[in-house]
N, C-alpha and C positions, 0 to 999 in steps of 0.2 A: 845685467847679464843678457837681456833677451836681445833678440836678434832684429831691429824693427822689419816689417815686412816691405820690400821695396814697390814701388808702384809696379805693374803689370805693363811691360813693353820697353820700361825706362831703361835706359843705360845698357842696352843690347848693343853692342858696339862689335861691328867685323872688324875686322885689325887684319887685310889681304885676308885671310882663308883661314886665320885666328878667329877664333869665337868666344866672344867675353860674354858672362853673365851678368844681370839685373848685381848694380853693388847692393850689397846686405841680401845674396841671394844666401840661403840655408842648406847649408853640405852637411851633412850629418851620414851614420851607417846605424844601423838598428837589429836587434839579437830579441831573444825573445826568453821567458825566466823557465818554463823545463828543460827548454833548450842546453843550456850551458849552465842555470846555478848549479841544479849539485843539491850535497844534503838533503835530501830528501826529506830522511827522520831527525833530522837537528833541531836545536832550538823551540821548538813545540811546532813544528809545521805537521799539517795533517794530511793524509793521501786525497790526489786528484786523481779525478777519470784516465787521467794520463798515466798513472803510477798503476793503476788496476788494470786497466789497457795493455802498457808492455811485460807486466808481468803473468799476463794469459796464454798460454801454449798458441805459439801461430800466428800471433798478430802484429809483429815487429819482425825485419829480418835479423835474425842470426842470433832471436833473444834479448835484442839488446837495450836498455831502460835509461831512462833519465836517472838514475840514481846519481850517479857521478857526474853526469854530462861533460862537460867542461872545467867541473869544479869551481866556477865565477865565485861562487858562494864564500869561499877561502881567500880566492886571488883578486880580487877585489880592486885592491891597490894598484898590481901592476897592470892589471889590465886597463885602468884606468888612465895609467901612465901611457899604455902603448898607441889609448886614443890620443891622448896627447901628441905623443909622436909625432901621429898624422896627423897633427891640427885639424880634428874634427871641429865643427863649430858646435854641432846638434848628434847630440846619441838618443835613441829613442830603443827605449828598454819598455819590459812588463813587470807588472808586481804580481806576484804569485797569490792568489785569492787563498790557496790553505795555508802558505805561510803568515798568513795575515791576520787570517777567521779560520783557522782548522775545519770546521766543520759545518762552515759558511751560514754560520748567526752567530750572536751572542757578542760579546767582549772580542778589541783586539787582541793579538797576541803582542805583547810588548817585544818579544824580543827577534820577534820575525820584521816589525815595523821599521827597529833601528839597524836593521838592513838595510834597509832602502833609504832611511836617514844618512846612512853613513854615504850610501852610492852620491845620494842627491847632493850632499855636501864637499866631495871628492869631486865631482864633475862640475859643481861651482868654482872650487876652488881651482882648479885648471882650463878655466875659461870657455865649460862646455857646456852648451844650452841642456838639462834634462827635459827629454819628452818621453813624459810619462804613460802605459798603454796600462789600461784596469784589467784588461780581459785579454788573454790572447790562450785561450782553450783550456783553461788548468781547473775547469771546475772543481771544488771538492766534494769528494765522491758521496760522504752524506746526503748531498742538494741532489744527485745523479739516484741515492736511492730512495730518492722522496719523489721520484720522478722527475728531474731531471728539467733541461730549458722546455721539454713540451708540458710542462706543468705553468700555469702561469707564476704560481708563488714563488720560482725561482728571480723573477724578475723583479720583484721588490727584494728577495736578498739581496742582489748584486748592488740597487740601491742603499742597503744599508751598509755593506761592504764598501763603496763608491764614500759615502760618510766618514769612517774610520780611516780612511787613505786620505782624504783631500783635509780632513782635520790635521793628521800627522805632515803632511807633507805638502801645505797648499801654500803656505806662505813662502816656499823654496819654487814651489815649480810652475810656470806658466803655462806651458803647454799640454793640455790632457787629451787622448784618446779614449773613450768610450769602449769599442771593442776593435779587436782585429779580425777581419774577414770574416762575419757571420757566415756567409755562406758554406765555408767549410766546417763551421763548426755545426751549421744543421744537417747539411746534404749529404755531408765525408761520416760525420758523426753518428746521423739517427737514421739516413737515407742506405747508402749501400754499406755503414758499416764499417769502411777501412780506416778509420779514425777513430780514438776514443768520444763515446763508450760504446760503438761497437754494435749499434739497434742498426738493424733493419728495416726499420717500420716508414713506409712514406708520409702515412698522415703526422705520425710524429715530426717527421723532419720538417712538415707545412708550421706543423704547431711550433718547432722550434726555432726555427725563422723570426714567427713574427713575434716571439715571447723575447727570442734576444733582441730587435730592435724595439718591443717595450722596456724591459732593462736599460738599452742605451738611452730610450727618453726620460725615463725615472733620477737615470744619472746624470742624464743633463741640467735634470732640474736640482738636484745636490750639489751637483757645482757652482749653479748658479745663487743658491743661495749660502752658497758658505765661501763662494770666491767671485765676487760679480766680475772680477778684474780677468779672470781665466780665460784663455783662447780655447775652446773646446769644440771637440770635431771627431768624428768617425773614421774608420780606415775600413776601405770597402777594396777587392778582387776583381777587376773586370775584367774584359774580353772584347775585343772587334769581335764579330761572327759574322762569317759566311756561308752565304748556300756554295754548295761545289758545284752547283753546274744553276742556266735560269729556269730550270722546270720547277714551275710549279710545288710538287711536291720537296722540292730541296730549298725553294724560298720560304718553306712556311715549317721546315724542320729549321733555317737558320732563327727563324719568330718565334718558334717555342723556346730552343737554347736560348737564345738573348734573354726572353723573357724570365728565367729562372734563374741565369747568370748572374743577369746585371738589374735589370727593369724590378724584379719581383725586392730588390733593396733600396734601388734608389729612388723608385716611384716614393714608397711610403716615406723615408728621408726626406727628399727634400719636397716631394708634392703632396703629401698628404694623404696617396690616395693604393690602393694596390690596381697594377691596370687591367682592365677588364678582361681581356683572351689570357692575362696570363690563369684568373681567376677560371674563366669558362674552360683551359686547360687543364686544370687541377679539376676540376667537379667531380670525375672519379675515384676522386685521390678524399678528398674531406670539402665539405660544403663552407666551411671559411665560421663556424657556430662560435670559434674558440675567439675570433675580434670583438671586442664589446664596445659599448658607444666610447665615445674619446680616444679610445688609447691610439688610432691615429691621427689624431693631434699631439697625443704626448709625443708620438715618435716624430715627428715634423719640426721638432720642440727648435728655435732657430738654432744655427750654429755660429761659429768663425770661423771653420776651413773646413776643408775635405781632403781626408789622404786616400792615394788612389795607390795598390799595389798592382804593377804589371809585368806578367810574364811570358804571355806568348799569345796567341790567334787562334779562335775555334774555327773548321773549318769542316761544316755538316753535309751530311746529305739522308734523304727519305732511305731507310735499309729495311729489309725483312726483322719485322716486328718477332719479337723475343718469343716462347712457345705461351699459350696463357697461362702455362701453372707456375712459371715464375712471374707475372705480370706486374700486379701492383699487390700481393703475398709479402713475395719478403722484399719489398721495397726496392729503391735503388737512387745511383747520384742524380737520376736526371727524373722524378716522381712525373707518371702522365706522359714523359715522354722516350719511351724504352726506344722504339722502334726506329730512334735516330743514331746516323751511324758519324762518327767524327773520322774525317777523311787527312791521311798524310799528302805531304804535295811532295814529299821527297825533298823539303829545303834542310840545311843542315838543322842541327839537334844539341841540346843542353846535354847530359848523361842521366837526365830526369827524363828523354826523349820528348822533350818540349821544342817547339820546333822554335829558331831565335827569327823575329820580327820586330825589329826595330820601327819601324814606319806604323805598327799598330800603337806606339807608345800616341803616339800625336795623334789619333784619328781618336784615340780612348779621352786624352785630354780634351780638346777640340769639342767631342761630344758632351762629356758631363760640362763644361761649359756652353756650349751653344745652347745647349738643349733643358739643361738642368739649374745651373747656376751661377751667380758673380760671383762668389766667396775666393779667398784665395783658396789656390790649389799646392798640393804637396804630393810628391810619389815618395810612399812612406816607404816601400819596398820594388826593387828592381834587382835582380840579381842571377848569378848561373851559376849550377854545378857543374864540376867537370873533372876528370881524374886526374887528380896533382901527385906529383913524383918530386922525392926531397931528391938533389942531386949537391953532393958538397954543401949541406945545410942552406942549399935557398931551391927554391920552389916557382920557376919559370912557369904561369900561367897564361900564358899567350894567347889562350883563346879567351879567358874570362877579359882580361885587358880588350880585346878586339869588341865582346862585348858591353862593359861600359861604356865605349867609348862610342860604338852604335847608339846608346840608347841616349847618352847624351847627347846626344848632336840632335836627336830626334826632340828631348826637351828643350832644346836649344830653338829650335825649326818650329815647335807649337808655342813658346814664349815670342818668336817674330811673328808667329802668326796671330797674335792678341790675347792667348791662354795665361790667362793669371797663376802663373807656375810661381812659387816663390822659396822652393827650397826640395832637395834630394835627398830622401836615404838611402846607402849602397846595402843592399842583404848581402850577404852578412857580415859583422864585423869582423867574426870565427867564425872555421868550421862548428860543428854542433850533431846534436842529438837530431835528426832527420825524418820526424814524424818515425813512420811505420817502414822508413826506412832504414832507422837505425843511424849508425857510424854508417853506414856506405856510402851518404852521396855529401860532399861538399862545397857548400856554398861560399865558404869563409874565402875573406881577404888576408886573412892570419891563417895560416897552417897550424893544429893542432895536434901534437902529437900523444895520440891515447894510449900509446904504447911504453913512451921512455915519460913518465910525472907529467903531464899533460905540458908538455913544452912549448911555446909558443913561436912560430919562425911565419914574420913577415912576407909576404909572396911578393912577387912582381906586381902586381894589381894593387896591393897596399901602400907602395912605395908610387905606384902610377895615381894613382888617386889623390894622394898626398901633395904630386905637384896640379893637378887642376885644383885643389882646395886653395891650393899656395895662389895662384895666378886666376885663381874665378874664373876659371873657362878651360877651352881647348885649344892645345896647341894644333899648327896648320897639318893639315894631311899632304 
């Protein structure tokens, strides 16, 4: 079943103003488990941060929860079918940590497991690589009231939860992910708040950072001794960053961003080390007391790939610093560094107001290779929301099509340029549950409708996507 990895550069073949990819390059689309499962309270699954989160007055728009999401949890099958459809190769889904460990220790839960048996053996059976994600935000809330990733003992649960999974499900699945985008899970989460569980605190969110990429080493090391054969790798959030103008003070606002961005996870990842100003940056924030000797070598722990999700360009500049009584009090997403200001260029916008930048995909790849590493590369997530209109049961997305088809050409353009890219996921396979958005913004290549039994109707982007899967590339512009 597994996909072998193509060499890096091979079989790049222009065909006139056709773009063929690397053969046995990895198309896949990826979802995420509060997202779209569902059930909530079925089968013995126990509440996450996420489930306490949207159901607190104010902190989701319009009220709205993962309890239903999607309903995956039910639809299982057809949905499984609909990847088929598309001839996906690789779906890369999460396993829900409370449907699995309620209460994130002890005994699995049996019958949260053969969920995800069933998925992993459904997606076998229709010729689709599962890649599997351990973490993608769903703490269970027990471990959040035990204090949470700024605790360190959450990071050997995740370890012992990582055990329970890759025993159930290691001799099905190849591919494992570690976590998806620590960053939002410490800075969104414990930093300004807008993500479950909703802390304020900046030192917490320092502490929770580097307690989740202890976790991802812990885990690394549980795969490696219960699956030596497992391709295993992290899914990290980056960003280009820009100063918006050369002064001075807007180049070394674009050095703190990066540093907190990007540097403050991949340093310890693949260097070993946290880098130094991001450290002397933070020293208002917590003196760094909570790393103890080793644990960045566990988190350096080696890998076999890197997923990189990307979605748009930071573009800073030095602004009038915040008043001091909100300072580093009730925290915020960017710890130490309040007083920078993230600048629009007026280029067009997602309906997430993320601005679309194509040409940042290949400077992001480019760099974690030039600079960081050989491993092969994967963009585990790439994707736009945008407001879809059903018109006679189909759903013309014109702008999401315009943008996959930007960004591949751009992984297109960093695979000729020597980036060992060896496979995409499109976000999202469906619409879904939208963080703290709610139902309101849409990623999906599947239209879902939460109003008529949660319906499923293919867009234009799904059906477009289906033929670059079909033909390994792009057709001529």
């Amino acid at each position: 079943m597994s996909n072998p990895a193509p060499s890096p550069g091979v079989g790049v073949l222009d065909q006139g103003a056709e773009l063929t990819f690397p053969s046995g390059f990895l198309w896949g689309a990826a979802t995420a488990a509060y997202q779209i499962e569902g059930a909530a309270t079925e089968d013995g699954r126990g509440p996450s941060i996420w489930d306490t989160f949207s159901h607190t007055e104010g902190t989701v728009v319009a009220g709205h929860t993962g309890d239903v999401a999607c309903d995956h949890y039910h639809r299982l099958a057809s949905d499984v079918s609909l990847m088929a459809d598309l001839g996906l190769k690789s779906y890369r889904f999460s396993v829900s940590w409370p449907r699995v460990q309620p209460t994130g220790s002890g005994p699995a839960n049996a019958k949260g497991l053969d969920f995800y048996r069933r998925l992993v053996d459904d997606l076998l059976a229709s010729d689709i690589e599962p890649w599997l994600t351990l973490y993608h935000w769903d703490l269970p809330q027990r471990l959040e009231d035990e204090g949470g990733w700024p605790a360190r003992d959450t990071a050997a649960r995740f370890a012992d939860y990582t055990r329970l999974v890759v025993d159930a499900l290691g001799d099905r699945v190849r591919h494992w992910t570690t976590l998806n985008e620590p960053w939002c899970s410490a800075f969104l989460g414990y930093g300004s708040g807008v993500h479950a569980p909703g802390r304020t605190d900046s030192a917490a969110a320092v502490r929770a950072g580097h307690h989740l990429m202890l976790g991802h080493g812990l885990a690394v090391q549980a795969l490696r001794a219960a699956r030596p054969e497992a391709q295993v790798g992290v899914t990290v959030n980056l960003y280009p960053v820009d100063p918006a103008t050369d002064s001075p003070e807007d180049v070394d606002a674009a050095r703190r961003i990066d540093g907190l961005a990007n540097r403050f996870f991949l340093d310890p990842l693949l260097r070993g080390s946290y880098p130094q100003d991001v450290r002397d940056d933070l020293r208002r924030i917590c003196d760094f007391g909570h790393v103890r000797e080793g644990d960045l070598a566990v988190i350096a722990a080696p890998l076999d790939l890197v997923g990189i999700n990307y979605y748009s360009r930071h573009v800073v500049a030095a602004g009038p610093p915040e008043p001091a009584s909100s300072g580093f009090v009730s925290g915020s997403t960017w710890p130490g560094s309040e007083d920078v200001r993230f600048v629009s260029r007026g280029v067009p916008v997602t309906d997430m107001q993320w601005e679309i930048d194509a040409p940042g995909l290949v400077e992001t790849l480019r760099r974690v290779h030039e600079e960081y590493t050989d491993l092969p590369l994967y963009v585990t997530e790439n994707g736009s929301a945008f407001v879809d209109t059903v018109v006679d049961g189909r759903v013309d997305d014109v702008d999401r099509v315009a943008y996959f088809d930007a960004h591949l050409r751009a992984a297109h353009a960093a695979i000729s340029a020597g980036v060992p890219l060896v496979g995409y996921f499109a976000w999202s396979l469906m619409d879904n549950f939208e963080w703290a958005w709610g139902f309101t913004k849409r990623f999906g290549m599947i239209y879902v409708d939460y109003d008529d039994d949660q319906a499923r109707i293919p867009k234009s982007s799904a059906r477009w996507y289906a033929e670059v899967i079909r033909r390994n590339g792009l057709a001529a512009q």
